[in-house]
C-alpha positions in Angstrom: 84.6 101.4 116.9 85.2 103.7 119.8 81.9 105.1 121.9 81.9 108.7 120.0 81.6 106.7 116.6 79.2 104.4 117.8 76.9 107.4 119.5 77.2 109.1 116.3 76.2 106.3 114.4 72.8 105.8 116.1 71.9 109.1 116.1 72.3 109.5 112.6 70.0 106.1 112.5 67.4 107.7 114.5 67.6 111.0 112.2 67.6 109.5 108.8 66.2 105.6 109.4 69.3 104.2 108.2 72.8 103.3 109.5 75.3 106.2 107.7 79.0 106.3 107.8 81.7 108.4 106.5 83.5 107.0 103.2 87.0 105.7 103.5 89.6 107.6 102.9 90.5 107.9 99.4 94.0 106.4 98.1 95.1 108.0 95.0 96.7 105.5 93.3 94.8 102.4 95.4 94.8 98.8 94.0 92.5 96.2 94.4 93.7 92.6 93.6 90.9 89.4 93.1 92.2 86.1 93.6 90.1 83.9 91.0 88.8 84.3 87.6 85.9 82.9 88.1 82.4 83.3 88.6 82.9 85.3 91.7 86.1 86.6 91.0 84.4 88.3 87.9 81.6 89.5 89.8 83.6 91.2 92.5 86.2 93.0 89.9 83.5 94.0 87.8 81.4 95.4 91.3 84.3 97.1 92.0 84.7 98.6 88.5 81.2 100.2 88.9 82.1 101.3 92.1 85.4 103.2 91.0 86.4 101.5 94.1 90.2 101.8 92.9 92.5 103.0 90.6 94.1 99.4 89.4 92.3 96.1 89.2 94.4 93.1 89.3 92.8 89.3 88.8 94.7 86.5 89.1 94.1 82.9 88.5 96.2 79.7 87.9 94.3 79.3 84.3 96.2 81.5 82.3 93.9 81.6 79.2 90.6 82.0 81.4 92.0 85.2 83.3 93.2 86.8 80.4 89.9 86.3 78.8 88.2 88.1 81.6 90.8 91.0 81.8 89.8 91.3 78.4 85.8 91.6 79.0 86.3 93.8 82.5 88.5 96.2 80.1 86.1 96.4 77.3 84.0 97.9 80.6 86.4 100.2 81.8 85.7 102.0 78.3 82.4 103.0 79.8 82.7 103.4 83.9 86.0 105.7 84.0 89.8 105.2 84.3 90.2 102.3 86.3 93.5 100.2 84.7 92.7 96.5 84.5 95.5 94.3 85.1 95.5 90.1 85.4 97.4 87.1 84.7 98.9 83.7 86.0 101.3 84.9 87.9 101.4 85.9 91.5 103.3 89.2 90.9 99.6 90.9 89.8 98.6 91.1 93.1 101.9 93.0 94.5 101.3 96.4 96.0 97.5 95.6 96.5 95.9 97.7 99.4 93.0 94.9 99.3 93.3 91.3 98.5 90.1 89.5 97.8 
């Protein structure tokens, strides 16, 4: 973070009583792929499906039958949080074109 950023992070601090920042720059047609179909891995797709946090969601896990069951649950969600596509499966190709890999 260069010296500018950093100045104008503390005074906003001092003026509102809590660290601000800009947003990130919006990608239009941004993916995020999750690596695990777990516990976690659930967690953090379905975070960012509240979030709107990007366009595609990809999951992928080596179980085959456990991802697909969870693609299924985090698109029953997308029904009610906005337009977010939910992809996942067993094979390592979900995750191409990611712009984050968690």
């Amino acid at each position: 973070m260069e010296a500018q950023d950093r100045s104008a992070v503390r005074e906003s601090s001092r003026t509102h009583g809590a660290t601000t920042m800009e947003p990130m720059a919006v990608i239009e047609n941004s993916k995020v792929a999750i690596v695990g179909a777990g516990s976690v891995g659930t967690a953090i797709a379905y975070a960012c499906l509240i979030r709107r946090s990007a366009r595609t969601i990809a999951l992928y896990d080596v179980n085959e039958p456990k991802v697909d069951a969870e693609v299924l649950d985090l698109q029953h969600g997308a029904l009610y949080t906005g337009s977010s596509q939910i992809t996942g499966g067993a094979d390592p190709s979900v995750v191409a074109g990611a712009h984050v890999v968690v």
